[in-house]
Rosetta silent file (secondary structure, phi, psi, omega in degrees, C-alpha in Angstrom):
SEQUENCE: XXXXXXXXXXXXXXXXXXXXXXXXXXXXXXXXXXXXXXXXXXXXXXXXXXXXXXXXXXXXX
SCORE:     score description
SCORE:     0.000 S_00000001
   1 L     0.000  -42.136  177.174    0.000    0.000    0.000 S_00000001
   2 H   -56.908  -45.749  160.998    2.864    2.384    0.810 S_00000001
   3 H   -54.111  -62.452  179.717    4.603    1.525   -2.467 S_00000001
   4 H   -85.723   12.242  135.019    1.723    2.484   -4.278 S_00000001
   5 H   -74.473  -54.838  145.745    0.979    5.531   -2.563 S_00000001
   6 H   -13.485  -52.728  175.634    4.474    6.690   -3.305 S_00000001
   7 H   -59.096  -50.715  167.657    4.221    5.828   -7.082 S_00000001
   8 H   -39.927  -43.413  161.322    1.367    8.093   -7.056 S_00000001
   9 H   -65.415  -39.705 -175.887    3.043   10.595   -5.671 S_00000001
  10 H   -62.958  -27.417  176.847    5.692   10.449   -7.530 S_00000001
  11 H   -91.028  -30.422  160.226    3.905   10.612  -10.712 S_00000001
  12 H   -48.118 -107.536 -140.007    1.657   13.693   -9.468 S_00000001
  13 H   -52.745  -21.373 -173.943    5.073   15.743   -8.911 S_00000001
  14 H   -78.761  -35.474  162.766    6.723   14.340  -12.246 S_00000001
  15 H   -44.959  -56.469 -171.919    3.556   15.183  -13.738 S_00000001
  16 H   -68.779  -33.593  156.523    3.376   18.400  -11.972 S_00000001
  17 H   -58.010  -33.961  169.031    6.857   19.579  -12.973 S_00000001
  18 L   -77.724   -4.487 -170.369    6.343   18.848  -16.620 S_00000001
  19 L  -111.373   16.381 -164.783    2.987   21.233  -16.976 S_00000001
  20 L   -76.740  -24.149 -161.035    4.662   24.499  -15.213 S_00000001
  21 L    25.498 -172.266 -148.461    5.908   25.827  -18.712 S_00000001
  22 L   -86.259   58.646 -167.943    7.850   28.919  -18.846 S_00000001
  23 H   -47.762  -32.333 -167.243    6.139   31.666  -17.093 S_00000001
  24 H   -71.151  -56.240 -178.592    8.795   34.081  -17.229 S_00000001
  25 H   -35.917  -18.091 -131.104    8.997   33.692  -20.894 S_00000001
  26 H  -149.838  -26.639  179.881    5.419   34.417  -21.475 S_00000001
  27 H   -78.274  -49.377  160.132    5.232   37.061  -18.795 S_00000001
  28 H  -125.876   46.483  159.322    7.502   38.758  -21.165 S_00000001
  29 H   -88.973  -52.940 -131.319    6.201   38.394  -24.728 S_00000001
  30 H   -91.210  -42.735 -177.572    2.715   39.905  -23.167 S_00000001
  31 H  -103.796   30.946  163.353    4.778   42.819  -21.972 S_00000001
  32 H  -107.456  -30.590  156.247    7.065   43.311  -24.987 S_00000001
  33 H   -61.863  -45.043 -176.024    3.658   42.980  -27.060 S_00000001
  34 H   -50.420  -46.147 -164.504    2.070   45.356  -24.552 S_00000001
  35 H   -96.965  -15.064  133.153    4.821   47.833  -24.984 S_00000001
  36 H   -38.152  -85.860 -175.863    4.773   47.632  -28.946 S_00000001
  37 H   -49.581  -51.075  155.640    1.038   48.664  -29.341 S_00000001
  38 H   -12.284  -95.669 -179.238    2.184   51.192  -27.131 S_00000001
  39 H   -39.836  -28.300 -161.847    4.366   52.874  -29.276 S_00000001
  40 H   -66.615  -51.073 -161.642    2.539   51.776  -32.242 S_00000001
  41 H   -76.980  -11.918 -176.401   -0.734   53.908  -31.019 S_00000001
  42 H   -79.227  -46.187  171.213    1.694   56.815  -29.699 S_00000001
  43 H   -56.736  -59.914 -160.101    3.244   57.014  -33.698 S_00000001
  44 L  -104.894   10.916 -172.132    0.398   56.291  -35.185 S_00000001
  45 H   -61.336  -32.505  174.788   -2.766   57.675  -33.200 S_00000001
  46 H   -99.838   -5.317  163.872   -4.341   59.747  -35.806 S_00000001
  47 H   -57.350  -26.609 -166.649   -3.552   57.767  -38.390 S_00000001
  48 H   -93.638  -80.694  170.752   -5.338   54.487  -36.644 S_00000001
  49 H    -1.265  -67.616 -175.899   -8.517   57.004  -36.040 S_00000001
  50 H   -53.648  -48.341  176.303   -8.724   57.902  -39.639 S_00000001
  51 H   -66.240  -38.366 -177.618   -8.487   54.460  -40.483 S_00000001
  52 H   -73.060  -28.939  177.185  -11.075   52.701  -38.208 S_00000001
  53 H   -59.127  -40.300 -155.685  -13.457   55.918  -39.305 S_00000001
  54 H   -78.755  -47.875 -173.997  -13.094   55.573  -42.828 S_00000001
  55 H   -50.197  -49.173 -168.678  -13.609   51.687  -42.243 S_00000001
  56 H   -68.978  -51.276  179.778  -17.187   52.183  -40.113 S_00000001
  57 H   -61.258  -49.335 -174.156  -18.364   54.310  -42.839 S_00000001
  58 H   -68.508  -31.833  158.648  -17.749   52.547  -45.253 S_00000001
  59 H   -64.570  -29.239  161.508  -19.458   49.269  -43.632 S_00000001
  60 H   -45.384  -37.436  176.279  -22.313   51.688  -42.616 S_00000001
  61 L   -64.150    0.000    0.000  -23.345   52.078  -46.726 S_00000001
């Protein structure tokens, strides 16, 4: 019984260790994407305006 509460465990943490993936990694794509669109809409703010306006009107006809 002891044995096979042990295997169990053991396969829970072997288990548990493979599913952690790479948070740091992923913590910073979302704030290197975050910090793109940033810039993007600071360059490009009336230009993105013009464009979603032009777009709604023209789906409005």
């Amino acid at each position: 019984m002891r044995s096979q509460l042990a295997l169990v465990r053991a396969s829970r943490r072997a288990c548990a260790r493979g599913e952690r993936g790479d948070v740091p990694g992923w913590v910073l794509i979302t704030l290197m994407t975050a910090g793109l669109v940033a810039v993007l809409w600071a360059v490009a703010e009336d230009q993105l305006k013009a464009l979603f306006t032009d777009a709604l009107d023209s789906a409005r006809r």
